[in-house]
N, C-alpha and C positions, 0 to 999 in steps of 0.2 A: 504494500500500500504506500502510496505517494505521501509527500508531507503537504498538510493541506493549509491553506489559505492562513498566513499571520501565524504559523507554526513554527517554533523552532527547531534547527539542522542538527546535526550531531555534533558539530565542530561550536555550535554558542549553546547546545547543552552541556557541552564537557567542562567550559568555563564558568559554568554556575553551578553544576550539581554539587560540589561538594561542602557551596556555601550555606546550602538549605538545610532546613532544619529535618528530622526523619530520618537523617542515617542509620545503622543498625547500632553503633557505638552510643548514640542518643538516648537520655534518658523518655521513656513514654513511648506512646506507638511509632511503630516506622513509616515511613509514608514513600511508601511502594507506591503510589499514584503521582507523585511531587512533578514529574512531567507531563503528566496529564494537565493536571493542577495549572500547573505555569504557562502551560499552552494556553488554556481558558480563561486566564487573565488576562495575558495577552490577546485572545482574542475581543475581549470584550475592549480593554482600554486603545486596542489599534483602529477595530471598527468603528464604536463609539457608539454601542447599542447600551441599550436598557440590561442592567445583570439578568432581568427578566428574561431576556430573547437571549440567553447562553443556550444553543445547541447543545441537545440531548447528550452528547457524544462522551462531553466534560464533566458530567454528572447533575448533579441539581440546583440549578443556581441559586438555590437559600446556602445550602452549606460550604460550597463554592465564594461566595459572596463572604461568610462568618472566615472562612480561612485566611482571606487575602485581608480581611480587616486585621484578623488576628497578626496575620505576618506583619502589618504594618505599623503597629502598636508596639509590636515586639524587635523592631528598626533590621526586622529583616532582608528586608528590600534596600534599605538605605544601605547595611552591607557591601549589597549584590552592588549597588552602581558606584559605593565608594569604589568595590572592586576591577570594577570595570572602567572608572575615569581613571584608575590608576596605571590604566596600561601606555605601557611605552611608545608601540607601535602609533600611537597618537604625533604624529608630527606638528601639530597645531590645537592650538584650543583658542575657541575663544568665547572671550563674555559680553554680553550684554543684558542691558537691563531696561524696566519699565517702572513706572512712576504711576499709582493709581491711588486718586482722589478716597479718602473715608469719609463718611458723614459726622457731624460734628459732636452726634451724638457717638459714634462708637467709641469713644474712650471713657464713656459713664457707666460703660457694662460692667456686671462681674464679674467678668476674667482675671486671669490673674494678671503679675506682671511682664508677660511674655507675649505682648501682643502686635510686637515689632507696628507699633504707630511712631512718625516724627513727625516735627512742629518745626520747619521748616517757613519761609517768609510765607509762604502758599496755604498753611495750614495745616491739617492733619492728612498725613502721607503716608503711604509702606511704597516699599520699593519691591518687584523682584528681578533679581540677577539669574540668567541661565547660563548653564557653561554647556558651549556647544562641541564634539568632534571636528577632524577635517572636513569630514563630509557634510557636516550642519545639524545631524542629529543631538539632540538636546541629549546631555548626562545627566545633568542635576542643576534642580533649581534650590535657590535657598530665597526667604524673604527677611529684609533688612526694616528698621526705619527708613522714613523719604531722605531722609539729608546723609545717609550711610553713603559714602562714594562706591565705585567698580572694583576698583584695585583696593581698597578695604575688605571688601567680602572676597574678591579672588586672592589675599594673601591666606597662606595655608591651608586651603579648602581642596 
């Protein structure tokens, strides 16, 4: 059987499997599915459907859905792309960023103090910075306060 549409190859499985969680050495179930799994998430965040419309194939999109939350929670994913901007083969990176307006209200909420807003001449801001590959594919975004500069968030990131 063919690899099918937004699926991963054997050559960008072998560079993640052994980041994820489920191996046999792991404490809790093993997750003898972790490729299925990863496929289905990728298929959903590449296409850009509703978790709803996940193809049968990947299993059920309620539990499917609870796992990728879970993995996210648990900075599993954040791992995988530390992993991954960390590769050498990279001859270039680069960053850029975007500047998006908050309401004047969002800094009365009760969040904590992690809400990346700045107060900037303009007002209340967050910034986000992406860091792109040669090829333009985004690795990793991170979000700053508005007045955080480029080369502030791209040092040691």
């Amino acid at each position: 059987m063919g690899l099918k549409r937004y699926e991963l190859d054997e050559t960008q499985w072998l560079r993640i499997a052994l980041l994820l969680p489920g191996k046999a050495r792991d404490p809790g179930r093993t997750g003898s599915d972790n490729r299925l799994f990863v496929n289905g998430c990728s298929w959903v965040l590449r296409s850009g459907v509703h978790w709803r419309d996940l193809p049968e194939r990947y299993g059920k999109w309620k539990t499917v859905h609870r796992r990728f939350s879970r993995w996210c929670h648990a900075g599993v994913w954040e791992r995988v792309f530390a992993t991954l901007t960390a590769d050498r083969d990279n001859q270039y990176l680069t960053l850029d960023s975007t500047i998006v307006r908050a309401h004047q209200q969002a800094a009365t909420g009760g969040g904590g103090k992690d809400q990346a807003l700045g107060r900037p001449r303009g007002g209340l801001t967050t910034k986000i910075h992406m860091l792109c590959d040669t090829l333009g594919r985004p690795l990793r975004f991170l979000i700053t306060p508005g007045q955080a500069s480029d080369i502030a968030a791209g040092v040691g990131r």
